[in-house]
C-alpha positions, -999 to +999 in steps of 0.1 A: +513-185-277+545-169-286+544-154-322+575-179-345+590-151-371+602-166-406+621-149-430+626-171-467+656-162-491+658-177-523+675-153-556+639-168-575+613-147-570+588-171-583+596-195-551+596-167-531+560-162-542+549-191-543+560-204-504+542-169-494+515-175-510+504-215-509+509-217-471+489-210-444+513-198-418+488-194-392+481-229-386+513-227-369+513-197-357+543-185-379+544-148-390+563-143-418+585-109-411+607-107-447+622-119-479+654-117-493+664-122-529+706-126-517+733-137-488+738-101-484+702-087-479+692-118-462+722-113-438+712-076-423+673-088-419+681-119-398+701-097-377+676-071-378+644-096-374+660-122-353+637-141-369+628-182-351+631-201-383+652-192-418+647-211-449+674-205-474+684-216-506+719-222-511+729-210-544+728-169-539+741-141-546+764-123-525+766-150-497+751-182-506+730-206-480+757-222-468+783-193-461+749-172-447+745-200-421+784-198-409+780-160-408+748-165-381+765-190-364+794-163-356+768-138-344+752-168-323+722-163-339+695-184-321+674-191-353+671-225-370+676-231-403+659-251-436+678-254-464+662-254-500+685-267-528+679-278-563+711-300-561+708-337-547+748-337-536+760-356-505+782-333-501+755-304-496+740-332-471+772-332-452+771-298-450+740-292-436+743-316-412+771-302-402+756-267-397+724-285-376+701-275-403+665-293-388+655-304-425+670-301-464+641-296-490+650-306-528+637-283-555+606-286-569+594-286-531+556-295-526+536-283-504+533-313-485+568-320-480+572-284-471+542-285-446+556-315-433+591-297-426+574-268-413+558-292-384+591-300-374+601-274-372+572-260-350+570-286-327+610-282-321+609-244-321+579-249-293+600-274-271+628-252-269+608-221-258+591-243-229+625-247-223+635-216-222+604-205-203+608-234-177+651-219-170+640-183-169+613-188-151+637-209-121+664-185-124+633-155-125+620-172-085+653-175-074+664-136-084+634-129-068+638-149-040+676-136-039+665-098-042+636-100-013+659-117+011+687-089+001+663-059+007+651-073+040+686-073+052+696-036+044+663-029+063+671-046+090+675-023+119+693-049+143+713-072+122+724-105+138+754-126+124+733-155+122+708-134+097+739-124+076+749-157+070+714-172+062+707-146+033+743-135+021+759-167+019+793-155+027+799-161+065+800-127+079+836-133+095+847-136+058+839-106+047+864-078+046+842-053+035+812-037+026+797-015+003+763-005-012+754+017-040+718+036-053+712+045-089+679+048-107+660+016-123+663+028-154+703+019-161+694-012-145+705-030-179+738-007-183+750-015-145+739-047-151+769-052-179+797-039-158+787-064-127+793-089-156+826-080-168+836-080-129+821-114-120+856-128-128+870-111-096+874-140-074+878-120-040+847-100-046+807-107-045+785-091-063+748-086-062+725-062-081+687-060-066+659-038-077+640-017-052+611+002-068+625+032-086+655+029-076+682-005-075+713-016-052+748-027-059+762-048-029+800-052-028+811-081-004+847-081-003+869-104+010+904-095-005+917-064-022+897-035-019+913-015-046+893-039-070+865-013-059+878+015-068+884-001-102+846-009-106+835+025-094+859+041-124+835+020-149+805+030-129+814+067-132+819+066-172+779+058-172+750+086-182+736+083-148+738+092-111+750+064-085+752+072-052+780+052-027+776+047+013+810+045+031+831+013+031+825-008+062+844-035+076+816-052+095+792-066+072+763-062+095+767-024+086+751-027+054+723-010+069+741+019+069+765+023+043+728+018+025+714+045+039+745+067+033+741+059-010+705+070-007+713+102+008+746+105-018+724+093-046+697+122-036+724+148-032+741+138-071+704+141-082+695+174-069+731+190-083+727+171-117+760+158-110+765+129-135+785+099-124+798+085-090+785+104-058+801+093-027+783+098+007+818+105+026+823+135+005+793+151+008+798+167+043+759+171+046+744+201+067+712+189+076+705+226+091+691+257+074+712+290+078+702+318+092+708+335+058+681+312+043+657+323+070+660+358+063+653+351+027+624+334+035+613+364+052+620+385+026+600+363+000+568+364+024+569+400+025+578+399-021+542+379-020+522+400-002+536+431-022+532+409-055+566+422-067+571+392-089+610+397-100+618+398-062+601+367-056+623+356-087+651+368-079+650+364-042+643+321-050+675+326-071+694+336-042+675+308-019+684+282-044+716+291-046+726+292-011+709+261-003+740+249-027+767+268-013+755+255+021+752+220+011+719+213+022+706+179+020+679+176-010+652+161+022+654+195+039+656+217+007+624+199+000+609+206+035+617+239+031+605+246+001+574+231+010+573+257+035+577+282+015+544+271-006+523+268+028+537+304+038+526+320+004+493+302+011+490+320+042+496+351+023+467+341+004+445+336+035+447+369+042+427+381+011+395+366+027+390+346-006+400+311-008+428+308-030+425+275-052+451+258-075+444+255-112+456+219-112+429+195-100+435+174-071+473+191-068+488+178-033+524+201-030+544+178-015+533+147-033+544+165-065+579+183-050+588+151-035+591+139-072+615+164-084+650+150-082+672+184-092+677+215-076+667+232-112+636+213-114+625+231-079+632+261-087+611+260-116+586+246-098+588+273-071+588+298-099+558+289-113+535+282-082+543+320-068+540+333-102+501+316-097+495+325-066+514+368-076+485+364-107+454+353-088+464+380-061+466+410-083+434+401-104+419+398-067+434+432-053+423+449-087+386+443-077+389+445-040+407+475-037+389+504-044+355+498-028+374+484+007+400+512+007+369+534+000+351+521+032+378+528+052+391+560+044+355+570+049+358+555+083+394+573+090+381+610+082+345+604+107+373+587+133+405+604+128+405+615+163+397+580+180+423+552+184+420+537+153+447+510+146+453+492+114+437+462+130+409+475+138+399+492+106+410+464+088+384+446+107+357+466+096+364+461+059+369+428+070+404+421+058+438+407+075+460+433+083+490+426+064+470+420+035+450+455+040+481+474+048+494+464+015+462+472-005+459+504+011+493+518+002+486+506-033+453+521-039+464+556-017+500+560-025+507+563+017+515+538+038+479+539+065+502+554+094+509+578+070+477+584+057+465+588+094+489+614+102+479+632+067+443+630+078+447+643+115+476+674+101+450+687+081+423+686+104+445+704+127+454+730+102+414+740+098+415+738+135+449+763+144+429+784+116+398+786+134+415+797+163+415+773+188+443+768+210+475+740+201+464+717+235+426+714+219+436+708+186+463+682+198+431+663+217+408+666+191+432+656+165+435+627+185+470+635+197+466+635+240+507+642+241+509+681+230+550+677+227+547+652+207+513+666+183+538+699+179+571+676+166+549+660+145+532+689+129+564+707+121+579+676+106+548+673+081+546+711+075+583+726+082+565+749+112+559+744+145+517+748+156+526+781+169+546+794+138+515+781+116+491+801+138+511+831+137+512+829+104+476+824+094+475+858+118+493+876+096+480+867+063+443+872+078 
């Protein structure tokens, strides 16, 4: 049962009291929500309370009973009203009948006169609300029936005439054009007053249908179309996004032009632009650039050497080419999405599974919630600055004991073909990932390390005497002319020069 709200005003605090105290409001439900002790008071908490039922005394302060009822009427307060009075006048009587008071209650009231007027009261406070529950509840189906049959037509693929004309209820051939817009669910009620103050427009229909988080606006026009440009200037003054397909002359393009305020409404969400977004001057690129690629790239290769303000400052210049390049939000999304699998790969290549701190975290689920290019890139952000921390707490303890193994490995095999691969085999990393963690825990890049390793050895070797073509093969150099280019570029002399000189200091 609905809950009935009262509030009583009467300047005598003593009736006050007593009509608080010596009835039980709960035998009809009735919840008393205030008291007022004048006109003036009583005034601000029926409008604040919109209480069901008022009972008033007439002589007040301020604004007396009579003049408090006359201000509610101009509001269009929906309350009734029970006037108290200690004056038997017909002229009071007159009044109130006048101001379709349901009862008048002379002073001293008992209880069971007052009872008796609360029952009317109740029983006609209840009729009205089935009444009100039986009309909202009609007009409730047929919005609803109104809405489904709307929605199935903009997702109707192949859109016959005949359909048009059995949901739209403007003949098709009518119709000089149409026009659908997208905006959020939550202005539903702010939208919802502009359609109003346009419903006047004779040459124009209207309809507003929800459609999960977001609603539609359907323009049917069949006259002017500058009245739509008019209605789009009061749609733009609003705190919210609305997207707007293209205008259409063939109704049974609805599909379209909807599809069109989707992708506008997507696009004014993603660059927080507040207002009217229309499709036809978005000039989508539905492509990534090759500049975006490259960045890509370039991030990859930021999260496998964990340089975190790279990463951040390479996603700044992602984000902010995806702008300049007018990328459609789907495909920024797809890309970024990318992105997150690509650092995951990175990850791979530890050997360790890598897992996210939020339980049960799906990527794309949560990106494809994200309606502004800022809310991304935080999002971005903070997921590589995860995955940047995990991988440097992991390298810490990884390093030095793998790196370890295989420089052990190099100096017994210096002179063998030994790739990266395969010694990163044998310490059982990915390649990229122990290239990385080499350099970090030996200052040299491996290739570099390698050719370190196999100078020196050859050094000890020219010292002992042996010729350059030995030490080139056993170094693990089989191309002499290339072992002696490579030696004087490490050292500054040629294998001969070095020999010669180990001569002369001997």
């Amino acid at each position: 049962m609905k809950m009935i709200k009262v509030v009583i005003c009467d300047d005598e605090v003593i009736v006050l009291d007593a009509v608080q105290s010596l009835i039980d409001w709960n035998r009809w439900g009735l919840t008393l929500v205030g008291t007022a002790t004048n006109g003036i008071t009583a005034l601000e908490l029926i409008k604040k309370q919109q209480p069901d039922l008022v009972l008033t005394d007439i002589r007040m302060p301020g604004l007396d009973g009579f003049a408090l009822l006359e201000k509610l009427n101009e509001i269009e307060s929906s309350s009734y009203y029970i006037i108290m009075s200690g004056f038997d006048e017909i002229d009071y009587y007159k009044k109130a009948i006048q101001l379709d008071v349901i009862d008048y209650l002379e002073k001293p009231i008992s209880i069971e006169r007052l009872e008796g007027c609360l029952d009317k009261a109740w029983k006609k406070i209840q009729t009205e609300n089935e009444i009100k529950d039986l009309k909202q509840k009609w007009q409730d189906s047929q919005s609803l029936i109104t809405e489904k049959k709307m929605i199935d037509l903009l997702n109707q693929t192949k859109l016959t005439e005949q359909q048009w004309n059995d949901v739209a209820g403007i003949k098709a051939a009518e119709i000089t054009a149409v026009t659908v817009g997208v905006f959020r669910s939550n202005s539903f009620v702010e939208v919802k007053k502009i359609i109003r103050s346009f419903r006047s427009i004779l040459d124009m229909e209207i309809f507003l249908v929800n459609d999960g988080e977001t609603s539609v606006i359907i323009w049917l026009q069949y006259g002017d179309s500058d009245q739509l440009t008019d209605f789009l200037t009061a749609l733009a003054d609003l705190n919210t996004v609305i997207g707007i397909g293209s205008t259409y002359r063939n109704p049974l393009k609805i599909r379209r032009t909807y599809v069109e305020a989707h992708e506008a409404f997507k696009m004014g969400e993603f660059l927080e632009k507040g207002g009217v977004t229309a499709f036809a001057e978005l000039n989508f690129s539905h492509k990534i650039s090759d500049t975006l690629t490259t960045l890509e790239q370039n991030i990859i290769f930021s999260i496998r050497s964990a340089d975190s303000e790279r990463i951040d400052a390479l996603l700044e210049d992602y984000l902010k080419d995806i702008k300049q390049n007018n990328v459609s939000p789907d495909v920024v999304k797809q890309e970024c999405l990318k992105l997150i699998f690509l650092g995951l790969e990175v990850m791979k290549e530890t050997g360790i599974e890598y897992r996210w701190k939020k339980e049960n975290f799906v990527p794309y689920v949560e990106l494809e919630n994200f309606h502004s290019l800022e809310a991304i890139e935080k999002w971005l952000k903070y997921h590589f600055k995860e995955m940047l921390n995990w991988l440097k707490e992991l390298r810490s303890k990884q390093k030095h004991i793998s790196v370890q193994k295989a420089c052990t490995y190099i100096d017994k095999n210096y002179s063998n073909d030994i790739s990266l691969e395969k010694v990163a085999s044998i310490v059982k990393m990915n390649p990229s990932y122990f290239s990385i963690l080499f350099k970090e825990e030996v200052g040299l890049s491996y290739i570099k390390y390698i050719t370190k390793i196999r100078i020196d050895k050859a050094k000890l070797k020219l010292k002992e005497g042996k010729s350059i073509a030995e030490v080139s093969e056993e170094v693990g150099y089989l191309n002499h002319r290339y072992f002696s280019e490579l030696f004087k570029k490490m050292t500054g002399l040629t294998p001969g020069q070095f020999k010669k000189q180990q001569k002369s200091i001997f």
